[in-house]
SESE-845285 format. One record per residue (C-alpha): residue in one letter; y, x, z. Coordinates in nm, 4 decimals, always signed. Layout:
<pts>
{aa->A	y->Y	x->X	z->Z}
...
</pts>
This chain:
<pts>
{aa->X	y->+15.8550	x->+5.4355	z->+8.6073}
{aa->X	y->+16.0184	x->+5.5888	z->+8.8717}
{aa->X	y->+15.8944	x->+5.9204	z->+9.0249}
{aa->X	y->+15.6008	x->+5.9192	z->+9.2375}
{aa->X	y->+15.6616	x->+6.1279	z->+9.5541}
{aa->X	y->+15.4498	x->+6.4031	z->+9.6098}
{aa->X	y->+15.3776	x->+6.3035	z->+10.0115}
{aa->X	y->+15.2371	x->+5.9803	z->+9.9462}
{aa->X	y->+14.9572	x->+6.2175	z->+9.7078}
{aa->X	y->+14.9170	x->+6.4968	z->+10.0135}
{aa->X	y->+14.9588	x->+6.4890	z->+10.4172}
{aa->X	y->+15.0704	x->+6.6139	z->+10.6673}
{aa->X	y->+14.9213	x->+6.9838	z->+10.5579}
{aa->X	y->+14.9788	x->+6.9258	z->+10.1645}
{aa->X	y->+14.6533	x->+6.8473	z->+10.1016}
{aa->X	y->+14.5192	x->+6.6169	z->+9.8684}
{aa->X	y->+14.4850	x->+6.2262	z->+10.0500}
{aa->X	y->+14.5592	x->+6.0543	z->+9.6629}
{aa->X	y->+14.5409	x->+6.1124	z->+9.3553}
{aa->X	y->+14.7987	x->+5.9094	z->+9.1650}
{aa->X	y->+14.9399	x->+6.1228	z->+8.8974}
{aa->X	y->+15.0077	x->+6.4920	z->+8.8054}
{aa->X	y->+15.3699	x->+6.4359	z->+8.8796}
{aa->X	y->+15.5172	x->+6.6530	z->+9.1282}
{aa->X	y->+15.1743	x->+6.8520	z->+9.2603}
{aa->X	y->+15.2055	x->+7.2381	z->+9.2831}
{aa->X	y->+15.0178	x->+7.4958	z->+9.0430}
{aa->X	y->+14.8782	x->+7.5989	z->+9.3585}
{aa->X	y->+14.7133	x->+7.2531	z->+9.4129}
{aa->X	y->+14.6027	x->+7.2297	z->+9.0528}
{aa->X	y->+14.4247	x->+7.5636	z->+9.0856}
{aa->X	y->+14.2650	x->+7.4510	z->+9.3757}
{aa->X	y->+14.1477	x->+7.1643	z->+9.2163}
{aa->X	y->+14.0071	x->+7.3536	z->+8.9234}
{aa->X	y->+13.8192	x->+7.6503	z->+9.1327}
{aa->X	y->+13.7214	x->+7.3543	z->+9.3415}
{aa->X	y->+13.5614	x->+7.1896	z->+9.0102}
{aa->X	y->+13.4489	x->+7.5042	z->+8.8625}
{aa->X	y->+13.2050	x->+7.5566	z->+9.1633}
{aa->X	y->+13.1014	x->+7.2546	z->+9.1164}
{aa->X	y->+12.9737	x->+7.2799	z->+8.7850}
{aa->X	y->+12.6618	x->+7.4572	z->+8.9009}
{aa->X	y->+12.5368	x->+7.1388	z->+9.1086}
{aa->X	y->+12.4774	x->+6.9607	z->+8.7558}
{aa->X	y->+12.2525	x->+7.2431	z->+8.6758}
{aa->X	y->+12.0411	x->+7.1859	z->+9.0041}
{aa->X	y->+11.6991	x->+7.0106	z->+9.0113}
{aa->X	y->+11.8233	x->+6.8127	z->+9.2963}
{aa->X	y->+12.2025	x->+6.6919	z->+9.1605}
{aa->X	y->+12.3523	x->+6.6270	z->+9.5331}
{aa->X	y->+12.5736	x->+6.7804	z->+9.7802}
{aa->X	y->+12.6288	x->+6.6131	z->+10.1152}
{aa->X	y->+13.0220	x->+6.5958	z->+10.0734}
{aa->X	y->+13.0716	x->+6.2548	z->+10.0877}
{aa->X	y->+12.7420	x->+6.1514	z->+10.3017}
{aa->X	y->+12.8119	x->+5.7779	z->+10.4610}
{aa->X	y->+13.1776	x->+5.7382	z->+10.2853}
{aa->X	y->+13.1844	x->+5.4082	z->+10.0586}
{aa->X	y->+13.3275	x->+5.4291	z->+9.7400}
{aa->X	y->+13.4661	x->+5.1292	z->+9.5272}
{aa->X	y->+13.5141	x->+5.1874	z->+9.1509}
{aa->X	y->+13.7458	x->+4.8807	z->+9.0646}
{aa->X	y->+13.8357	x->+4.8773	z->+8.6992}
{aa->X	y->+14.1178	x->+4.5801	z->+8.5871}
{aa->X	y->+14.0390	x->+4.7645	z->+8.2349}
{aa->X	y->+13.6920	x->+4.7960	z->+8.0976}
{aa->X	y->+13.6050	x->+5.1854	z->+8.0213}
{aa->X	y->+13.2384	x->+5.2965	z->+8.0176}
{aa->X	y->+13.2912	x->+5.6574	z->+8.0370}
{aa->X	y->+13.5734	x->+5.7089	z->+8.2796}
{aa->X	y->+13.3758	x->+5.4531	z->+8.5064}
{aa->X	y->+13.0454	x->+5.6238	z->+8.4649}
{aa->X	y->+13.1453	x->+5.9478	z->+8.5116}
{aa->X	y->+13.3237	x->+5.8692	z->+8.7912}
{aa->X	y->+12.9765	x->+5.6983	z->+8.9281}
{aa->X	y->+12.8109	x->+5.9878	z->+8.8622}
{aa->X	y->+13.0428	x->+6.2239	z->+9.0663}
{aa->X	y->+13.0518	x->+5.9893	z->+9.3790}
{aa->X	y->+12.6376	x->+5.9558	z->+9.3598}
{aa->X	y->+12.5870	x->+6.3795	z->+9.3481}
{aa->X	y->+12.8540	x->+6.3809	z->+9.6426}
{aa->X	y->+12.6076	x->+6.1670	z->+9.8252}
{aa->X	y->+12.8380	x->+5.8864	z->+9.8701}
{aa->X	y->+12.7580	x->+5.5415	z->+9.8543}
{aa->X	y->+12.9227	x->+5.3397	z->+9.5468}
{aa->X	y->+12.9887	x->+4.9792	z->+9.5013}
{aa->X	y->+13.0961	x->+4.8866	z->+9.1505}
{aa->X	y->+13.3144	x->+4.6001	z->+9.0968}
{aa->X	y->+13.3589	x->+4.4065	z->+8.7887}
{aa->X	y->+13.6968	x->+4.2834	z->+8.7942}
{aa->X	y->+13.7350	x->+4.1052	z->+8.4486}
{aa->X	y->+13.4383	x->+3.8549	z->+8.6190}
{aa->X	y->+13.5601	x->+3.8506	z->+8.9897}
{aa->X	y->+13.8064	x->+3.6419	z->+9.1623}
{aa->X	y->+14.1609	x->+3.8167	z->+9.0168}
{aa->X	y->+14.0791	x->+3.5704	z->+8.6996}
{aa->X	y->+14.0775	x->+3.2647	z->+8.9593}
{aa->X	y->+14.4017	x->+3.3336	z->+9.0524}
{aa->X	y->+14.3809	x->+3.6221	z->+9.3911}
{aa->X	y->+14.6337	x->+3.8696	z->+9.3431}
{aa->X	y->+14.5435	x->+4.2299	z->+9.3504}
{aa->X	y->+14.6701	x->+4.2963	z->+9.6590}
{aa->X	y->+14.4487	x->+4.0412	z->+9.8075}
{aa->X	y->+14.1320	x->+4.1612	z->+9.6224}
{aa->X	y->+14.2082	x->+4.4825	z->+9.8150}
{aa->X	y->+14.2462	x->+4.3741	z->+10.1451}
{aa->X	y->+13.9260	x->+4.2207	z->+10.0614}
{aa->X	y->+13.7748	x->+4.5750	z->+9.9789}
{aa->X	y->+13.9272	x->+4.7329	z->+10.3082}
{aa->X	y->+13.8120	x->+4.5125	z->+10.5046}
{aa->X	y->+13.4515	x->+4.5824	z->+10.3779}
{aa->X	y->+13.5477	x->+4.9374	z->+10.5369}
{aa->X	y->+13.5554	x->+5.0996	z->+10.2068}
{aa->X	y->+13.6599	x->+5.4512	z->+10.1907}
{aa->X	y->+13.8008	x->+5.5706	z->+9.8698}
{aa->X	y->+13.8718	x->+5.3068	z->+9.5915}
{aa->X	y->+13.8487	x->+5.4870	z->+9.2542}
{aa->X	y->+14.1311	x->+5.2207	z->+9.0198}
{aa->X	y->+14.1968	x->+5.1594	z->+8.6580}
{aa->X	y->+14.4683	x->+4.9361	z->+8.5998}
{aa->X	y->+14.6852	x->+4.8110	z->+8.2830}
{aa->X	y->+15.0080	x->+4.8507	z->+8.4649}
{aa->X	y->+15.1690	x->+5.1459	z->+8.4945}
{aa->X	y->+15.2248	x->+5.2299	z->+8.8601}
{aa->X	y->+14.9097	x->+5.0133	z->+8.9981}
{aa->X	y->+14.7774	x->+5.2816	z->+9.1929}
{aa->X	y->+15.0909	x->+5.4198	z->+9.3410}
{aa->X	y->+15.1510	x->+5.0631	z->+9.4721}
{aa->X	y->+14.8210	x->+5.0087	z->+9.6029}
{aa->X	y->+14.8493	x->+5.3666	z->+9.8140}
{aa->X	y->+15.1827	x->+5.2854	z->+9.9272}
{aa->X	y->+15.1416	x->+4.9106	z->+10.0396}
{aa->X	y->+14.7883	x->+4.8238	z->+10.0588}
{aa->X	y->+14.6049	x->+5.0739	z->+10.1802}
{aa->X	y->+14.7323	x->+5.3884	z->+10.3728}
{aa->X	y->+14.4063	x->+5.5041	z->+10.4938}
{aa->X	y->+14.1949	x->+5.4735	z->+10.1955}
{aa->X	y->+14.1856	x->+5.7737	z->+9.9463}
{aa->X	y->+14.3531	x->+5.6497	z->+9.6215}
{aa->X	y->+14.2510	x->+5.8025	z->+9.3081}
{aa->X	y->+14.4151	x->+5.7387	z->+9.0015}
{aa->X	y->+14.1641	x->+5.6017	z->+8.6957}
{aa->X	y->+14.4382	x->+5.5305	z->+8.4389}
{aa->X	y->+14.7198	x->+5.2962	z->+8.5116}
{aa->X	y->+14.8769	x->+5.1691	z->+8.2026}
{aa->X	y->+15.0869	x->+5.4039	z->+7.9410}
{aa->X	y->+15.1830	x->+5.5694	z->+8.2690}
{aa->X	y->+14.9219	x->+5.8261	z->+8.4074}
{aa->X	y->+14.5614	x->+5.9338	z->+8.3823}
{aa->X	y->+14.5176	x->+6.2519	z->+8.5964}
{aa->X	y->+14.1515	x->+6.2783	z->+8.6197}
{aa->X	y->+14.1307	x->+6.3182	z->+8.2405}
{aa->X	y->+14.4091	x->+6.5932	z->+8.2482}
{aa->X	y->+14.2801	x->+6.7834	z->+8.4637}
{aa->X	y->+13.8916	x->+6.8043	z->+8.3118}
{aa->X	y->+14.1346	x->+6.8687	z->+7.9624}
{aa->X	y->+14.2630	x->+7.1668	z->+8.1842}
{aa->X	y->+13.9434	x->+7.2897	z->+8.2980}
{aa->X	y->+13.7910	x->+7.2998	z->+7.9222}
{aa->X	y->+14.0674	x->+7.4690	z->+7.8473}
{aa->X	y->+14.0551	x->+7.7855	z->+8.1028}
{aa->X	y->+13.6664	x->+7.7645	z->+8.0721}
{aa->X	y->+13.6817	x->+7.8537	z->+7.7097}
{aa->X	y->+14.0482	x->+8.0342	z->+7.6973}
{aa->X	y->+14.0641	x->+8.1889	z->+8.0631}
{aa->X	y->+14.4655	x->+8.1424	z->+8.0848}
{aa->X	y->+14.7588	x->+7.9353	z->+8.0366}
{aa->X	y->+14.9712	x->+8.1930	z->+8.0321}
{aa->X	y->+15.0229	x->+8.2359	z->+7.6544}
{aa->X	y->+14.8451	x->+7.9680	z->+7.4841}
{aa->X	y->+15.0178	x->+7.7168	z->+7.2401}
{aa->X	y->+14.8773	x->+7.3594	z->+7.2800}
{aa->X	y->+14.9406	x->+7.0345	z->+7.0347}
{aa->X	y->+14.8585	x->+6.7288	z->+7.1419}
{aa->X	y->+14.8485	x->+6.4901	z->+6.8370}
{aa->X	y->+14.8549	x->+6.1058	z->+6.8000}
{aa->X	y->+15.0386	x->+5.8243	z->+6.9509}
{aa->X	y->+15.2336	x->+6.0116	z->+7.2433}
{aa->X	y->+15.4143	x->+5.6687	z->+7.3037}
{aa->X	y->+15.1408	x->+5.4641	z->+7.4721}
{aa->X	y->+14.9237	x->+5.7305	z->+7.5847}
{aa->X	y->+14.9218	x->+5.8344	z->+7.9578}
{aa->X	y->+14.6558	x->+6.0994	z->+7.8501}
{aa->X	y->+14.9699	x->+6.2840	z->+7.6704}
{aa->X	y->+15.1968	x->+6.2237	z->+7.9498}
{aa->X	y->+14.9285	x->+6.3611	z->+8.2333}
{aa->X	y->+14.8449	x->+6.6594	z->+8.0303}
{aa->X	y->+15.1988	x->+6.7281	z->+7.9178}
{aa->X	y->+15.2589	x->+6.7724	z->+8.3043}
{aa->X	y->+14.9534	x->+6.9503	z->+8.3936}
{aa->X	y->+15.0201	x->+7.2167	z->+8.1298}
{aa->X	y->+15.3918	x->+7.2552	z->+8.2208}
{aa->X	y->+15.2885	x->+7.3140	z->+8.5991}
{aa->X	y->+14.9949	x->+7.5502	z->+8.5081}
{aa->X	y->+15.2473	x->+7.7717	z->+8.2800}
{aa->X	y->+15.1659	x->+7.6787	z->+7.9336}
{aa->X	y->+15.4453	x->+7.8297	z->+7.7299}
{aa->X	y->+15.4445	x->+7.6283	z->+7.4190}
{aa->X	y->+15.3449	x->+7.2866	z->+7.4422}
{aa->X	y->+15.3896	x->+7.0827	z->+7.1282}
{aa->X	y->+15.3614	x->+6.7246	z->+6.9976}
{aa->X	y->+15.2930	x->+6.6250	z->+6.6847}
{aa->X	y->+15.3296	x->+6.2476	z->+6.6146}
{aa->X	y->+15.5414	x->+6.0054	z->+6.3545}
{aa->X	y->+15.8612	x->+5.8894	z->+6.5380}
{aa->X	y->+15.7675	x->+5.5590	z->+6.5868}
{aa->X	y->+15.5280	x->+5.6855	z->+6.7947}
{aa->X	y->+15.7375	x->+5.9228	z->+7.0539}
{aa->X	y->+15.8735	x->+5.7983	z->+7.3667}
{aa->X	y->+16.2653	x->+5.8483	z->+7.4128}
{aa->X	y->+16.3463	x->+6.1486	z->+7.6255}
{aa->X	y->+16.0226	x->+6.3282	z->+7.5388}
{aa->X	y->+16.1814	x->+6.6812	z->+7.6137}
{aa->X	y->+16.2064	x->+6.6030	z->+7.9784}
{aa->X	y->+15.8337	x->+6.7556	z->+7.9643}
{aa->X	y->+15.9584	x->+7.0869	z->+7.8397}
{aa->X	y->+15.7878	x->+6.9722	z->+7.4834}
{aa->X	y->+15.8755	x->+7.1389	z->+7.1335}
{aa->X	y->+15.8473	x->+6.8034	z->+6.8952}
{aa->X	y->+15.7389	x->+6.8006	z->+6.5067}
{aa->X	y->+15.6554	x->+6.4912	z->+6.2748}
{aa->X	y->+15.5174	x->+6.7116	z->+6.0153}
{aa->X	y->+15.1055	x->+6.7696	z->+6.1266}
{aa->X	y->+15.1077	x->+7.0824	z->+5.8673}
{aa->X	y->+15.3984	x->+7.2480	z->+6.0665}
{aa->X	y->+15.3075	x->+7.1515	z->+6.3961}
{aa->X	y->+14.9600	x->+7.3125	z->+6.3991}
{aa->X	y->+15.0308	x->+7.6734	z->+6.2929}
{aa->X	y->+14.8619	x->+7.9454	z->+6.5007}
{aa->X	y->+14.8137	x->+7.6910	z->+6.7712}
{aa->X	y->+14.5034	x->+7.7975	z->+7.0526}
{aa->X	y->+14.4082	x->+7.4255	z->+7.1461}
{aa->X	y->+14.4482	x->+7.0942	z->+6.9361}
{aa->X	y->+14.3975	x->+6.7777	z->+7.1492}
{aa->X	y->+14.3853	x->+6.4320	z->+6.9503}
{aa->X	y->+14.4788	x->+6.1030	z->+7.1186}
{aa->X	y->+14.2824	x->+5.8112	z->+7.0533}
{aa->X	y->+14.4664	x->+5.5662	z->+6.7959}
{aa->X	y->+14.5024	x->+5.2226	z->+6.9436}
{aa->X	y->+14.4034	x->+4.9267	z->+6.6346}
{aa->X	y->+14.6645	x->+4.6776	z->+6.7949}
{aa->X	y->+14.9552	x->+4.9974	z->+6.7440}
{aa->X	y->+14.8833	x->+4.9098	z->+6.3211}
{aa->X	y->+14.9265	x->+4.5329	z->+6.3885}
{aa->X	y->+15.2628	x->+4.5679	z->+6.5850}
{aa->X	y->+15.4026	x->+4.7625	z->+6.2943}
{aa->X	y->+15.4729	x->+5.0822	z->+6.4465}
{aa->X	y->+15.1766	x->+5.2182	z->+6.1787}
{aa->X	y->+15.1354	x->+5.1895	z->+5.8361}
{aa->X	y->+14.7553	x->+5.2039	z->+5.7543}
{aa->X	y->+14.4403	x->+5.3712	z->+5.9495}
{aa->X	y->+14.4617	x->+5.5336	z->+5.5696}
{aa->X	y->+14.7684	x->+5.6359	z->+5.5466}
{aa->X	y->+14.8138	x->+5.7872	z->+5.9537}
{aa->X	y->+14.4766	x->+5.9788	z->+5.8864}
{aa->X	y->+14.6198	x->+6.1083	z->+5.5442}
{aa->X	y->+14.9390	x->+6.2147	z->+5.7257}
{aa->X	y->+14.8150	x->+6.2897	z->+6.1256}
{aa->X	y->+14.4319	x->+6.3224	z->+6.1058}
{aa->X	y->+14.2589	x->+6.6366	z->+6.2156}
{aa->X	y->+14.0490	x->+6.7510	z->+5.9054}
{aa->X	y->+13.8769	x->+7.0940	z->+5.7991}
{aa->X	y->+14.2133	x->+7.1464	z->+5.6407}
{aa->X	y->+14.4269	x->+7.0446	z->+5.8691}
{aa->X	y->+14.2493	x->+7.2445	z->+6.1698}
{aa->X	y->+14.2264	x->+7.5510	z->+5.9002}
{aa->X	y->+14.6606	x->+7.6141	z->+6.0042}
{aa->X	y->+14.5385	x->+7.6591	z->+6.3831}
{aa->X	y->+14.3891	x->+7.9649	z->+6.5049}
{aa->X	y->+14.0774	x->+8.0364	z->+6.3299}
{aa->X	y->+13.8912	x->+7.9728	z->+6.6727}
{aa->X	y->+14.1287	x->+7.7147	z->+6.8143}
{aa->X	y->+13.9579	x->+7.4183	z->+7.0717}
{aa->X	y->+13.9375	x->+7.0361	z->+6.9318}
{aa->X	y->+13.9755	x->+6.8397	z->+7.1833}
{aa->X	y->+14.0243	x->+6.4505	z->+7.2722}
{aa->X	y->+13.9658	x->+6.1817	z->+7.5245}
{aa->X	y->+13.7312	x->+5.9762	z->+7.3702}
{aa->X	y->+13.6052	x->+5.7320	z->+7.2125}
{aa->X	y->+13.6313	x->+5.8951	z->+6.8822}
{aa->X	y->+13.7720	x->+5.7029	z->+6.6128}
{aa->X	y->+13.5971	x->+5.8903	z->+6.3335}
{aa->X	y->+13.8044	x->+5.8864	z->+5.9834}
{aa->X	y->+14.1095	x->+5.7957	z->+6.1998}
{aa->X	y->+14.2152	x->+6.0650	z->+6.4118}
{aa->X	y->+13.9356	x->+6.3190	z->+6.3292}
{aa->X	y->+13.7252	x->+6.4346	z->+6.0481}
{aa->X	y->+13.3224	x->+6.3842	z->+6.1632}
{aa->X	y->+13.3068	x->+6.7180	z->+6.0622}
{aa->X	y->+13.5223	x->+6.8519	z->+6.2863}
{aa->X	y->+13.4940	x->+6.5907	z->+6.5690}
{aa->X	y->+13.1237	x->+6.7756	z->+6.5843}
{aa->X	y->+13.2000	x->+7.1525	z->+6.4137}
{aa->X	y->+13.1696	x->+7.4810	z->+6.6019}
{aa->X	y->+13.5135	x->+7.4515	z->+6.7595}
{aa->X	y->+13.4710	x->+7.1141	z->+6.9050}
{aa->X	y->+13.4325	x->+7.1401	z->+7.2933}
{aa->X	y->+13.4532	x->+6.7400	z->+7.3250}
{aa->X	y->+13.1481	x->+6.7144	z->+7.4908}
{aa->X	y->+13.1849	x->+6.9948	z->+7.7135}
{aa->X	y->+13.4894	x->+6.7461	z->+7.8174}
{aa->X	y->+13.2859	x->+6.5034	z->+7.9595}
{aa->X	y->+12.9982	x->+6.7785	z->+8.1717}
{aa->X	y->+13.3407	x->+6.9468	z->+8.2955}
{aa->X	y->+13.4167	x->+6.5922	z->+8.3869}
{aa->X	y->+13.2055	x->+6.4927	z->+8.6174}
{aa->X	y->+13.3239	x->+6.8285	z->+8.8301}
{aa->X	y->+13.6807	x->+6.7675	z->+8.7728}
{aa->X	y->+13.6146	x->+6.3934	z->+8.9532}
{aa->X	y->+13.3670	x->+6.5086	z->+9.2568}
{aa->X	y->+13.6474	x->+6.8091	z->+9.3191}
{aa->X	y->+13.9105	x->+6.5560	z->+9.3583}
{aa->X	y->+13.7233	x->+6.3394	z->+9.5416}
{aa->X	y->+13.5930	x->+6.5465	z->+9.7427}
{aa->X	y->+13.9195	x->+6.7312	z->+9.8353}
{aa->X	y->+14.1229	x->+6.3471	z->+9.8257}
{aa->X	y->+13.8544	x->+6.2893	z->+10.1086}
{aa->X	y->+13.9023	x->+6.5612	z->+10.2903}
{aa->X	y->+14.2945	x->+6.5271	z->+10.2965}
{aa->X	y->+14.2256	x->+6.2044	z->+10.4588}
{aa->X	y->+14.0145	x->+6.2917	z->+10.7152}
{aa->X	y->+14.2382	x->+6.5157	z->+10.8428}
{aa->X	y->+14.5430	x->+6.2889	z->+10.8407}
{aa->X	y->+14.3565	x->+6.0290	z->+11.0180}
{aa->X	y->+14.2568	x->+6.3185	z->+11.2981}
{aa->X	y->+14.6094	x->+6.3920	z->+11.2823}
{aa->X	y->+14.7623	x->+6.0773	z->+11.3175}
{aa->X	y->+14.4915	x->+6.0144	z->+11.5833}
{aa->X	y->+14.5793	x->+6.2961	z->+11.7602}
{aa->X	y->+14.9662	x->+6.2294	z->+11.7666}
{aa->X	y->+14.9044	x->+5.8515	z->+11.8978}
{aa->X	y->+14.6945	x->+5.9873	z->+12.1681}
{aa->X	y->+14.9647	x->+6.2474	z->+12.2869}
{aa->X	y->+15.2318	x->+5.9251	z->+12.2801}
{aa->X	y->+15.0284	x->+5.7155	z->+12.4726}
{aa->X	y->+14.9877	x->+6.0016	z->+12.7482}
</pts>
């Protein structure tokens, strides 16, 4: 994948027009985006859920992958921002006859749809779709491939100041299959960029992509070693098809080895976060016990969310707007 430029993600300003990937966005952006969600939290709290944000804008949540969750929660964040939100099947639409995604899109825009929230199994789908389809519509990033998934970083950030305040001198692991997981790669970046000293993975080596200290990463294959005194554990989902291709040995044997248990957690700081993306794999990654123990925040993960996704949104919209004034604004002066 080659680097995604940070001005196709802002305008003319810096703001936020996509969001496409962690890659290259300031820690003054992604503490924007967090105050930005952290006010946000109250509205879930209200008796009346909505703010008038995104009042009259169209949103299109089209998923290539199936996810439940990420799509819902998305859903959820465009509906208490008071847009409107058309959901789009793609697995039963007319990609399987044959249309191309970038037809399917010009389809969308020319249903005047504002904001198309994507999920995609190749890396780099939603970079290409906000740098040749569709300039004026706010991208935002649901997963694309191994490559990035930035909404789930950042609500992985958010948990984390909410219940630790700082980055400054926290040690994070993140723990599982680092190779295939654009989870890791997303929060690897977010924590570099927010000042997160000591970022470590722990994984078997079949399971860690080449050049993995690029993301200023301290690496371990032993689990026992990799965990002491750490202040946030965050397990990555375990993928069956990963045992079939033979980079795993057993679901038995990587739990015995890589699996977060009572023990396991007991190395970590005695009130160090669980974390992890969901959905569980119980008896995989993650003991039940500790999946829903006292230092589980994994469902605070998905309230925070839901206010990680209308901030972006919200902000993504924004950034738009005021390009298109802009760019408005400069035409008009040519023409005169």
């Amino acid at each position: 994948m080659t680097p995604i430029p940070s001005h196709l993600q802002l305008n003319h300003q810096g703001q936020l027009r996509h969001f496409l990937s962690i890659e290259g966005l300031s820690r003054e952006l992604l503490t924007e985006l967090l105050d930005t969600a952290d006010s946000f939290l109250e509205v879930g709290e209200r008796a009346v859920k909505k703010v008038p944000l995104l009042r009259g804008k169209t949103v299109c949540n089209v998923f290539f992958e199936n996810s439940t969750r990420t799509r819902t929660t998305f859903e959820l964040a465009a509906k208490r921002l008071s847009a409107d939100v058309l959901n789009l099947n793609i697995q039963t639409s007319s990609t399987s006859k044959g249309e191309t995604l970038y037809d399917t899109l010009r389809n969308l825009e020319a249903m005047a749809a504002d904001m198309f929230v994507v999920r995609h199994g190749d890396s780099g789908a939603a970079h290409f779709i906000a740098q040749q389809v569709c300039p004026d519509v706010a991208i935002i990033n649901a997963g694309d491939g191994n490559h990035s998934h930035p909404t789930q970083a950042m609500l992985d950030m958010l948990t984390i100041r909410r219940h630790r305040g700082n980055f400054e001198n926290l040690s994070v692991a993140i723990v599982g299959d680092i190779l295939h997981s654009r989870v890791a790669r997303s929060n690897m970046q977010a924590l570099h960029t927010l000042g997160c000293p000591d970022i470590r993975v722990i994984a078997p080596r079949t399971l860690l992509p080449a050049g993995i200290e690029q993301y200023g990463v301290r690496v371990f294959n032993d689990l026992r070693v990799g965990l002491r005194d750490v202040d946030v554990v965050i397990m990555l989902r375990l993928q069956k098809e990963r045992m079939q291709s033979g980079l795993l040995p057993s679901e038995g044997e990587f739990y015995r080895l890589y699996g977060l248990t009572r023990e396991t957690l007991a190395l970590a700081k005695p009130d160090a976060l669980v974390m992890h993306p969901g959905p569980i794999n119980r008896g995989v990654e993650i003991e039940s016990e500790v999946a829903d123990g006292a230092q589980s925040v994994i469902l605070n993960q998905v309230t925070y969310g839901i206010a990680v996704r209308m901030a972006v949104m919200s902000m993504a919209m924004a950034g738009q707007n005021a390009q298109r004034q802009y760019n408005q604004e400069a035409q008009h002066a040519t023409d005169h």
